[in-house]
N, C-alpha and C positions, 0 to 999 in steps of 0.2 A: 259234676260232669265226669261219665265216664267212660269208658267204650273198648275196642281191638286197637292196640296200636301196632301199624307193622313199618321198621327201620331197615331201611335197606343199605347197608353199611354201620353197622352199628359199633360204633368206635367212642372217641374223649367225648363228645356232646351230648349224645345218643345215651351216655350210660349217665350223665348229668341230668339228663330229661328224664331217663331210666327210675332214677331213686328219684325221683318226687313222684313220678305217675304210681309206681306200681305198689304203694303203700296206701293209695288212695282207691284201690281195688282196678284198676288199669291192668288191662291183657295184654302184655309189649311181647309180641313178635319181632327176633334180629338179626340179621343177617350178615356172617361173618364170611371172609372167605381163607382163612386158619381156622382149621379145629382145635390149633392149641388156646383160643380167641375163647371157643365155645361153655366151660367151664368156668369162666369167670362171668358169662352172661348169665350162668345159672343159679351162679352163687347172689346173683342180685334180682329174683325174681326173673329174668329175662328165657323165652324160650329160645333159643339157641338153635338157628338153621345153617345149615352147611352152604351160602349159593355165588357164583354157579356149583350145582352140585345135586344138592335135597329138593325133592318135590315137595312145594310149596301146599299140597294142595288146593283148598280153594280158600284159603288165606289172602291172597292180592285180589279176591273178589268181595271178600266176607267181612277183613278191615273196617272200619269207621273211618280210622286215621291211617295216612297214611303220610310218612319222613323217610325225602329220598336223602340219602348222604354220602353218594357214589360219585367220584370224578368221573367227568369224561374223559375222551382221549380222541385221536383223530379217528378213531371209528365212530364216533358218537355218544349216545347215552346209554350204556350199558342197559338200565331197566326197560327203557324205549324200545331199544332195541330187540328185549327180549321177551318183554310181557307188556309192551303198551297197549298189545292192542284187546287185552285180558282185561287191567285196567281199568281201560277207557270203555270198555260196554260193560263197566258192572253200576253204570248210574248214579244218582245222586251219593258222594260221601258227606259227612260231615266236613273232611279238612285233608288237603293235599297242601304239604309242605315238602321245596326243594330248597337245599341249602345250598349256595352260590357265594360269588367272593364281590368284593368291593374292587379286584384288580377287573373286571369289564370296564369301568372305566377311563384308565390307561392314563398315563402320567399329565397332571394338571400342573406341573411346576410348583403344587404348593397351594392350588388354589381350593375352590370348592367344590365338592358335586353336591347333589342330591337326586334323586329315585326320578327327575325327569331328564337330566343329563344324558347327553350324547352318549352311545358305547363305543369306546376306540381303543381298546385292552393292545398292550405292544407286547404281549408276550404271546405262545402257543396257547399256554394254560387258559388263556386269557381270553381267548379268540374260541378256545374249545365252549368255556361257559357261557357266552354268548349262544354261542350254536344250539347248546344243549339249553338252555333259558327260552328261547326260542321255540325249539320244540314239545318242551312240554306245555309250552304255553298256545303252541296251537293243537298239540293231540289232546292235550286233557286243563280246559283253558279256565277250568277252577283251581286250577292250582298255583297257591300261594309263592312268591319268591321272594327269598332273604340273601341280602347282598352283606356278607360275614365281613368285618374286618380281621387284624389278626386274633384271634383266639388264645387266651392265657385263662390260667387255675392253678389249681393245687396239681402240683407233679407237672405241667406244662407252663416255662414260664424261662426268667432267668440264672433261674436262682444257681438250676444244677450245674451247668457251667461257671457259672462265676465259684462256685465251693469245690471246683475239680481245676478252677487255673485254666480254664481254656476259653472264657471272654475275652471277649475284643469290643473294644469302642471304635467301633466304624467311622469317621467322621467324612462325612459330604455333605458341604456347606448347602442351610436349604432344605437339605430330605427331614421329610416326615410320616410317619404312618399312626393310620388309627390301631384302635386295639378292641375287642370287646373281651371282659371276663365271663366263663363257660357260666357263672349262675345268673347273670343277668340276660345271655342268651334263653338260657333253660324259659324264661323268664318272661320275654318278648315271643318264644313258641308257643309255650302256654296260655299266654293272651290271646296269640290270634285265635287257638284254638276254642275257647273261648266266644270270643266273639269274630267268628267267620269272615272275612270280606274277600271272594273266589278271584284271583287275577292280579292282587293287590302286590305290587314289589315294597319291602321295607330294607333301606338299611338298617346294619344294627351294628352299633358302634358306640364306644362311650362318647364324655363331651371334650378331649384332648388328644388332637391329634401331636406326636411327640415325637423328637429327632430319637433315634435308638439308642445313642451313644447315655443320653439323658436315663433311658430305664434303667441299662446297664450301671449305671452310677448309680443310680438311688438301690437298684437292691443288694451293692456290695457293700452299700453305706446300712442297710437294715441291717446286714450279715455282722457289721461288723467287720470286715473285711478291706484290705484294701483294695483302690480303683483302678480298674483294666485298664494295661496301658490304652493310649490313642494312637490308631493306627489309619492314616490318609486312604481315603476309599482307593483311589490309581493303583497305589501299593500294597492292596492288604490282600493277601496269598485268600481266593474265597473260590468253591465250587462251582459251575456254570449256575447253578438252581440257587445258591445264595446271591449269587451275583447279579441275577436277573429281579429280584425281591429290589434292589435298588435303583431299578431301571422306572419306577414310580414314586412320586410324592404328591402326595389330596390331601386334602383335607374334608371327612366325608358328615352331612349333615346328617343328623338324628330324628330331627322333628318329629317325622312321621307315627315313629312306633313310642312318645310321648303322646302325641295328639288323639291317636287314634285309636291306638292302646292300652293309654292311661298307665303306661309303662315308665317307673320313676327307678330310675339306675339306683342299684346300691352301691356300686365301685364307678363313681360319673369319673376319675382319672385313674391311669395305673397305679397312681400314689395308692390310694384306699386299697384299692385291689392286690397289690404285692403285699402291704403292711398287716391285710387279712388274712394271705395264706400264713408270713411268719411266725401272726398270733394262733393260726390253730394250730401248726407247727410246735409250738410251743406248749401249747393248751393241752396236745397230744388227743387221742383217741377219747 
């Protein structure tokens, strides 16, 4: 399999999906909006467009594949808004993929969701994904949705703080969040791409949802290092944007993109997942 891929935000995930596709003869079109961004998509095979900015030409027509990876905001969905309707009359693609968050579904206390759960997102962010989930699902209603838990890998994770002294072990008795590592994402895109099913929502998330305090511990303990102090969620000096990250705790089901996509986790906990990046860390280049 292989075809156009075009990224419309092409950032950590995008260049994850980036180095498998485009060794396999894949045409990855991406879309940055730094041109200091552009140069390093070039260095990995990736074309490199300036947007808003660069005329796409007929690229958002001529595509195969198409990965949105643009936030919204309370204006909308940026691509919607600016090329949906290009898009949406260039007819049958192979595969439309938006990447979305698992915060739509909005604090369960701990319990469970999965892909047919209510949406009740209590944040803005949250309430925008909704919006925008929505809309591309009624302007372009093949298109795939992936509900992201939080995203860690190499260079994104906790390592770099806990080796600069500036983790914290958050403790709020109760919270937990999922996580997915970027190759086992890569992983679950590839699949569907793969095998097509137009409209399909997937979580994608490992098999442990886990109190943060608990990551933070094991990867100071990989390091070698010692453990960040504990500091009471009431008391602990955090950004409004961090602060709100603990205004949810789910526990979010996987099944789907097992069943469906024959998708078997390589990192099924953070444990495998941090303990992989320190071994290539190690292993070096």
């Amino acid at each position: 399999m292989t075809g156009t891929l075009l990224v419309f935000g092409h950032g950590y995930t995008a260049t994850a999906l980036s180095r498998r596709l485009v060794p396999l003869g894949w045409r990855v079109v991406g879309t940055v909006r730094n041109p200091e961004h552009m140069r390093q998509l070039t260095e990995i095979g990736v074309e490199a467009r300036l947007w808003p900015g660069d005329d796409l030409g007929d690229i958002p027509e001529q595509a195969s594949h198409i990965l949105m990876s643009i936030a919204p905001d309370a204006g909308g969905d940026p691509v919607l808004n600016g090329l949906g309707g290009r898009m949406a009359r260039a007819g049958q693609r192979a595969w439309i993929g938006y990447l979305s968050t698992t915060g739509v579904y909005g604090d369960r206390g701990g319990g469970w969701v999965d892909e047919g759960s209510a949406l009740a997102p209590v944040t803005r962010r949250g309430a925008w994904r909704v919006n925008a989930e929505a809309a591309w699902h009624e302007r372009i209603e093949r298109t795939h949705i992936f509900r992201l838990a939080g995203i860690y890998g190499p260079g994104r994770g906790p390592f770099e703080k806990v080796r600069a002294g500036t983790a914290r072990r958050i403790i709020r008795p109760g919270q937990v969040f999922s996580r997915i590592h970027v190759d086992d994402l890569v992983s679950v895109l590839i699949a569907s791409m793969q095998r097509p099913d137009p409209g399909t929502i997937y979580n994608v998330c490992d098999d442990l949802a886990a109190p943060p305090e608990d990551v933070i511990e094991y990867a100071a303990r990989l390091l070698g290092m010692d453990v960040p102090v504990a500091v009471p969620f009431a008391s602990a000096e955090m950004s409004p944007m961090a602060r709100s990250f603990y205004s949810e705790s789910k526990r979010v089901r996987n099944d789907r993109i097992k069943a469906e996509l024959s998708v078997a986790l390589q990192y099924p906990t953070y444990r495998q997942g941090l303990r992989a990046i320190v071994d290539r860390e190690i292993a070096g280049p």
